[in-house]
C-alpha positions in Angstrom: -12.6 -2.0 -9.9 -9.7 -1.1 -8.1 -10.5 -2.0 -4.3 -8.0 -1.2 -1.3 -7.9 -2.7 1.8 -6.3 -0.4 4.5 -5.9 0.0 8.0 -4.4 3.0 10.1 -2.6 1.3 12.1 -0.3 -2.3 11.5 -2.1 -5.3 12.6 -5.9 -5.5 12.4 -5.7 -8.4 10.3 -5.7 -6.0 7.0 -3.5 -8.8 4.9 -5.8 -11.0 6.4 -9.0 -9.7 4.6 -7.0 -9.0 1.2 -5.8 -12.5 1.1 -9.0 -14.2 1.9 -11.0 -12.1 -0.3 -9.2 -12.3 -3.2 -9.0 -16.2 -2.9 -12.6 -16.5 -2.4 -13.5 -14.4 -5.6 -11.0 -16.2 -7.2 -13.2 -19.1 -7.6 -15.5 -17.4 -10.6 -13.1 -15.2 -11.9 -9.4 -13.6 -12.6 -7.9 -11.4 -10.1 -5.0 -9.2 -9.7 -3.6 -8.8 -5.9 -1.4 -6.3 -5.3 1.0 -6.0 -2.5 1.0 -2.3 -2.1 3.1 -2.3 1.8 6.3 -2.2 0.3 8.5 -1.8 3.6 7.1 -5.6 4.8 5.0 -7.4 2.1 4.0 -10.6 3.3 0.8 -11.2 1.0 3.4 -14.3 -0.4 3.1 -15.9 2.9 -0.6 -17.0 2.3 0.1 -17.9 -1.8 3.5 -18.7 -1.9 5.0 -19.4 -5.4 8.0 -19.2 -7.7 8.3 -15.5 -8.8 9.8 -13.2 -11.5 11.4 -9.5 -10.8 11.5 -6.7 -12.5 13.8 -3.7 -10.9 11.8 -0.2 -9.9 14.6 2.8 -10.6 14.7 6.4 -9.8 16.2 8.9 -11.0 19.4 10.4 -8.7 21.8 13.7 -9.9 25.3 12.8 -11.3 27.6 15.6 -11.4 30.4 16.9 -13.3 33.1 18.0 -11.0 34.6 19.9 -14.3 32.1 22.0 -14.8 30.6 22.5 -11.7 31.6 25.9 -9.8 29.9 25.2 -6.3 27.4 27.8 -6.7 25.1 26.1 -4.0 22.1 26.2 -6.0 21.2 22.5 -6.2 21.8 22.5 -2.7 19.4 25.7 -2.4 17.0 23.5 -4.6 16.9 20.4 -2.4 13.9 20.4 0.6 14.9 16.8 1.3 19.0 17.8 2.7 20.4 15.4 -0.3 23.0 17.9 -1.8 25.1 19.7 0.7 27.9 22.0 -1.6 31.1 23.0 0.6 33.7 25.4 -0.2 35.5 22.2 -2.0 33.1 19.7 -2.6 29.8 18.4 -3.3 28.2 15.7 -0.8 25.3 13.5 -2.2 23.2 11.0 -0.2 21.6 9.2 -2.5 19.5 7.3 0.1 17.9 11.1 0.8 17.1 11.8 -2.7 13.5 11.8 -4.5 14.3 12.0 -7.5 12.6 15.3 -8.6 15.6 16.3 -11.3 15.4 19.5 -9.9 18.9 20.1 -9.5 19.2 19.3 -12.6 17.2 22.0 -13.7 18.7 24.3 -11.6 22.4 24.1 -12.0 23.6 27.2 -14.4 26.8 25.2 -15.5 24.8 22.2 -16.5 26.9 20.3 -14.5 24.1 17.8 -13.4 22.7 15.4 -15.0 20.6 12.0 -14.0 21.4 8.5 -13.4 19.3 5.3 -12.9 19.7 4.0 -9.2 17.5 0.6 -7.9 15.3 1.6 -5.0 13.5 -1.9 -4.9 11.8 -4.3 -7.1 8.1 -5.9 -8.3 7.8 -9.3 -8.2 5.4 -11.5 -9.8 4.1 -14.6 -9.2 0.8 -16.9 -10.2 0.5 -19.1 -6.9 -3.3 -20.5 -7.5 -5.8 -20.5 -10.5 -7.0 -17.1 -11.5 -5.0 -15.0 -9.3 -2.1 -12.9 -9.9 0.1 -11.7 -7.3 2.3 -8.5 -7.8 4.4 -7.7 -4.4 6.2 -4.3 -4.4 9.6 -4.6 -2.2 11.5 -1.7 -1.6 15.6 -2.2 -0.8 16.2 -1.8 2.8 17.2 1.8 4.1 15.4 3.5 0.9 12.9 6.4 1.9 11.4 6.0 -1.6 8.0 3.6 -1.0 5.4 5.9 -3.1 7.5 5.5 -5.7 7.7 1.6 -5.4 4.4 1.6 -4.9 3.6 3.8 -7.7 5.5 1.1 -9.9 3.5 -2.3 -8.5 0.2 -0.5 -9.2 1.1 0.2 -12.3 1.5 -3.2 -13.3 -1.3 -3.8 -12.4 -3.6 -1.3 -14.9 -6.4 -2.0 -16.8 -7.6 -5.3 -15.0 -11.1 -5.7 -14.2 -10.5 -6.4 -11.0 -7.8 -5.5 -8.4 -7.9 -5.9 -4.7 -4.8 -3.7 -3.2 -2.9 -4.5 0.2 -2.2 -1.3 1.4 0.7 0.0 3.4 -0.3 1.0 7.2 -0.5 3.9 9.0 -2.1 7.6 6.9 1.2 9.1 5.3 2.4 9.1 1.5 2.4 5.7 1.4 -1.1 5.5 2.2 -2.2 8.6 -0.1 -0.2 6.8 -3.0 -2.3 3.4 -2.6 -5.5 4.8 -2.3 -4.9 7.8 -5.4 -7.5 6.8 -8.1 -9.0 3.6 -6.4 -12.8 2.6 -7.1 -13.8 1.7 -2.9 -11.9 1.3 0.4 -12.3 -1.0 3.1 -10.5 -0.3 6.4 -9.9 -2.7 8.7 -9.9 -2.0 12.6 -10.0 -3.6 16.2 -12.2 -2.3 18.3 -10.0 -0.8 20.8 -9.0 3.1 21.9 -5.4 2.7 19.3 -8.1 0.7 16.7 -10.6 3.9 16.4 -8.0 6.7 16.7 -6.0 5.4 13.6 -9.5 4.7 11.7 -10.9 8.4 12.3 -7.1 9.1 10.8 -7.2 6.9 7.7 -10.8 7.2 7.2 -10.3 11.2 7.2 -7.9 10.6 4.3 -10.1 8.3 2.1 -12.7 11.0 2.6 -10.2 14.0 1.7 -9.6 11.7 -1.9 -13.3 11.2 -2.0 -12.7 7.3 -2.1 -15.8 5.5 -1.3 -15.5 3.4 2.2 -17.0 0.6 4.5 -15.2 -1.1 7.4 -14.5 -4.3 8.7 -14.2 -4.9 12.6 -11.6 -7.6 13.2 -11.3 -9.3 16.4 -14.5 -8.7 17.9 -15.4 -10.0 20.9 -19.2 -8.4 20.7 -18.2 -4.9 22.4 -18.0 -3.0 19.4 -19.5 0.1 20.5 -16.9 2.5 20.0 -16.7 1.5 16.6 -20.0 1.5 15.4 -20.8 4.6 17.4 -17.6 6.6 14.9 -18.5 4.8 12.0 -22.6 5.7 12.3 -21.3 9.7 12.9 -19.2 9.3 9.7 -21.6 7.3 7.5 -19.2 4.9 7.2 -21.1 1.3 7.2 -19.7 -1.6 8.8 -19.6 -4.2 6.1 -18.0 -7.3 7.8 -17.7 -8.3 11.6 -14.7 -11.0 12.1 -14.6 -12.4 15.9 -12.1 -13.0 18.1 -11.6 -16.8 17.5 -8.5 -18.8 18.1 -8.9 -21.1 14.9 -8.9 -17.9 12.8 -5.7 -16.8 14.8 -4.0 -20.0 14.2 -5.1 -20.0 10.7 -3.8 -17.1 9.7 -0.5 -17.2 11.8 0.4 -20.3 9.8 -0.1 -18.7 6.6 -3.3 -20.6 5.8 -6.7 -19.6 4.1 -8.9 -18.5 6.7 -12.1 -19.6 4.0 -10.1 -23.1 3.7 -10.5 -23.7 7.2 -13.8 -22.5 8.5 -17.1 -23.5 7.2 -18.9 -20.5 6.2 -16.1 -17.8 6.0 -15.9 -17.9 2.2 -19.5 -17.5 1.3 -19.0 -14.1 4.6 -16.1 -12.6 2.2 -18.4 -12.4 -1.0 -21.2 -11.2 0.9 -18.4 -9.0 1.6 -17.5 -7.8 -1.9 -20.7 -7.7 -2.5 -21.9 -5.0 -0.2 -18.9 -2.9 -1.2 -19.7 -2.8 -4.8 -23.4 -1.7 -3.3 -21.1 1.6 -1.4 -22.4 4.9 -3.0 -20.2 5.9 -5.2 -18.9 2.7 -6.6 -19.3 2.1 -10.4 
């Protein structure tokens, strides 16, 4: 299973849920945890640990100023404003490009061809017994993150079991994470900003026919609005985290919330456990 925990907006406690969960399963057997928000990863903060990289590459055009006869095409080609041909020259920003190779395909003169540029890294790390921790980074001022992310998941293939930190928010990014996963879990707040980014995210998951529950963080016991969306879209409410200062001090000090308050670990298996019950999950 390949389970993403999600949230349409930063900050409802998202890393929060992925971190504890994966630690509580982790007690009966091997998992794989997969820092999918490559712009700010911070899953590392709650299992920090010595880690090893490996470089994530894309392909960028290289061109041959000898051949080349500033035709424009390439520049034609590009939607993304990479390639701009002048009268005299060729201007490439390499930070623009997505690697497609169109250009190269393009060019009549064959005066293209492609080059290996670093856009980011995967690290990899075994902080505690039975769990695996694979954190996608991408290099500052890259525009590139589905592609990173596309690299950490891979990685990550063929386990039994992976529980995915997703990026925020209901772009690529999102899309990327979520493309080919088992079950979703989003989490929210319940506040106005909380349900209008859930209606957004949850609209994607249901676009990519991904199987989804939610988890309502911060809950002071006025969960109406909430509830009230998630019962009009069939979506059950699988966990219910209050708004508690120990929890808040836990997790801003990059501790375990299930190593600090009786009775949260057993909560976050009852949790996994009533996702693999979703409709739809094998």
């Amino acid at each position: 299973m390949r389970l993403v925990i999600a949230s349409g907006k930063g900050g409802t406690g998202k890393t929060l849920v992925a971190a504890n969960l994966a630690a509580s399963l982790a007690a009966e057997r091997e998992i794989v945890l997969a820092d999918c928000d490559v712009e700010e990863p911070n899953l590392h903060l709650f299992f920090p640990s010595e880690e090893e990289t490996l470089p994530v590459m894309t392909d960028v055009p290289e061109f041959d100023n000898s051949r080349c006869t500033k035709c424009g095409k390439c520049g034609e080609f590009c939607q993304y404003g990479a390639i701009v041909v002048l009268k005299d020259r060729i201007m490439f920003f390499p930070e623009m490009c997505h690697g497609c190779g169109g250009c190269e395909i393009v060019c009549p003169e064959g005066a293209i061809s492609l080059k290996k540029r670093p856009i980011g890294h995967v690290a990899f790390s075994a902080p505690r017994e039975r769990i695996i921790l694979v954190t996608g980074v991408m290099n500052e001022r890259e525009v590139m993150s589905p592609h990173v992310i596309r690299e950490t998941l891979a990685y990550t293939a063929g386990h039994p079991l992976i529980i995915c930190d997703a990026p925020p928010g209901t772009a690529c990014p999102l899309v990327e994470t979520l493309e080919g996963a088992d079950a979703c879990v989003f989490v929210t707040e319940p506040t106005p900003f909380g349900l209008h980014d859930l209606k957004l995210a949850a609209g994607v998951a249901e676009v990519l026919g991904i199987p989804s529950g939610v988890v309502i963080n911060r809950s002071m016991g006025d969960d109406e609005i909430i509830r009230e969306f998630c019962q009009s879209r069939n979506l059950p409410v699988l966990m219910v985290i209050p708004f508690d200062r120990e929890i808040a001090v836990a997790a801003n000090s990059g501790d375990l919330v299930i190593e600090k308050i009786q009775g949260m670990k057993t909560r976050f298996i009852e949790l996994f456990e009533k996702v693999r019950a979703l409709p739809g999950v094998e």
